[in-house]
C-alpha positions in Angstrom: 31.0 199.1 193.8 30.0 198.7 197.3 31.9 196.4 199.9 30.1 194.7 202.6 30.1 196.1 206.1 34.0 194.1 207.9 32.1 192.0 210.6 34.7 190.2 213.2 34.4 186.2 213.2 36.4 185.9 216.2 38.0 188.8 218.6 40.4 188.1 221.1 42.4 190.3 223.4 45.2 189.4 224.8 46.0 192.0 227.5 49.6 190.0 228.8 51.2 190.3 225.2 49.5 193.5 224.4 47.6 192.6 221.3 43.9 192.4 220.0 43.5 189.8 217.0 40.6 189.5 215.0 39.5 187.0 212.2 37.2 188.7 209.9 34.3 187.0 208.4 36.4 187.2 204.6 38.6 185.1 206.6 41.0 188.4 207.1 43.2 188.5 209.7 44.4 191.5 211.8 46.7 191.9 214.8 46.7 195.3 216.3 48.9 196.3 219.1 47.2 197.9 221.9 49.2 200.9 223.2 48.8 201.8 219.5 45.3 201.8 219.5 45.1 203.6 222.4 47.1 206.4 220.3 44.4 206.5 217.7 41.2 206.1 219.9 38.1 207.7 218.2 36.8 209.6 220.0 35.7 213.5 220.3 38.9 214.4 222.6 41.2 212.1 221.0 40.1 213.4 217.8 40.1 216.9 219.1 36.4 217.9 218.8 33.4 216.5 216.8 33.9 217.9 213.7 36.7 215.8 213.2 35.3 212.8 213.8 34.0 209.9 211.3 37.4 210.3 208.7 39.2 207.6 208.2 42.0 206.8 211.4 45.5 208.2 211.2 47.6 205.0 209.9 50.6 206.9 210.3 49.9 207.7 214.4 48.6 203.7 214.6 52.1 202.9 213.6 54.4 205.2 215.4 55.8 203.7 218.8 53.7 205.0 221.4 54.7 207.2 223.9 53.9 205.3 226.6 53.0 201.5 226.9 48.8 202.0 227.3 47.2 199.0 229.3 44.3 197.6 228.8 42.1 196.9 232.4 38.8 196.1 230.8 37.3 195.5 227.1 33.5 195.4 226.2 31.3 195.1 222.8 29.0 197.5 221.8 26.1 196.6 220.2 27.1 194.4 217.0 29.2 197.3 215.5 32.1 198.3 218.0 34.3 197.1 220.8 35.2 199.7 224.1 38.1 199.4 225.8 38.9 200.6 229.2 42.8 202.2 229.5 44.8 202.5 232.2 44.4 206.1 232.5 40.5 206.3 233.3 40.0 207.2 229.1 37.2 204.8 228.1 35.2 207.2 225.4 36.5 205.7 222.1 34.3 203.2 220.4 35.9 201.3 217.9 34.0 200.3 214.9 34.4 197.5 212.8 35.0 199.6 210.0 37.5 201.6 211.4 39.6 198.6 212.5 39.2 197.3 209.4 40.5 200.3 208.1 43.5 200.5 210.4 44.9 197.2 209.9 48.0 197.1 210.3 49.3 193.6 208.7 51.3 193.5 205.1 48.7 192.9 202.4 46.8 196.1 204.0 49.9 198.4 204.6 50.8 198.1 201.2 47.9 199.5 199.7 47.8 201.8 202.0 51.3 202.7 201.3 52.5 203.1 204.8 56.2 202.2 204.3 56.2 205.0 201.9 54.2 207.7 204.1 56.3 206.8 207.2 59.7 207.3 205.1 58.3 210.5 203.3 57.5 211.6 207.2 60.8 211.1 208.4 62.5 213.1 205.5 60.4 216.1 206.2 60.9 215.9 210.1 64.7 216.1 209.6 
């Protein structure tokens, strides 16, 4: 079965609270923190090289504390399938698809089929 293409309704960023909120066209709604995204950005250095682009994001990084608070100065689209955002640290590579926010919400319905509660705890046993 093939699933239409997420396309955003409404986007909007706010940069005071630290959160990006969209309202997919299914009517979906996601809240993402942004000094998470930051952690996951897309691109070929964050995702250490090329070859290691295109999989799906790393849930598990997304919902780790970051380990600093990332700012947002400056956000722009791209095209009709991505959003950019500008950090506070110069980075500015990542594009952010629609699919692969889609696929990193973080919000209750999608972390239990992801089965993040489970990963994080199965994490934390092997780390100590």
């Amino acid at each position: 079965m093939e699933y239409p293409k997420p396309m955003p309704r409404n986007i909007t960023v706010n940069r005071d609270e630290d959160y990006m909120e969209i309202i997919w066209m299914d009517g979906h709604r996601s809240v993402y923190p942004l000094s998470h995204l930051r952690t996951v950005c897309p691109c070929a250095e964050c995702q250490g090289g090329h070859e290691n682009m295109g999989g799906p994001p790393d849930r598990l990084a997304f919902l780790r504390e970051p380990e600093r608070p990332w700012k947002v100065e400056h956000v722009t689209l791209v095209g009709n399938y991505a959003i950019q955002f500008f950090w506070d640290d110069g980075h500015h590579a990542g594009m952010y698809t629609w699919e692969y926010l889609r696929a990193l919400c973080p919000c209750e319905e999608c972390s239990l089929r992801y089965g993040d509660a489970e990963a994080l705890e199965k994490e934390k046993e092997e780390a100590g």
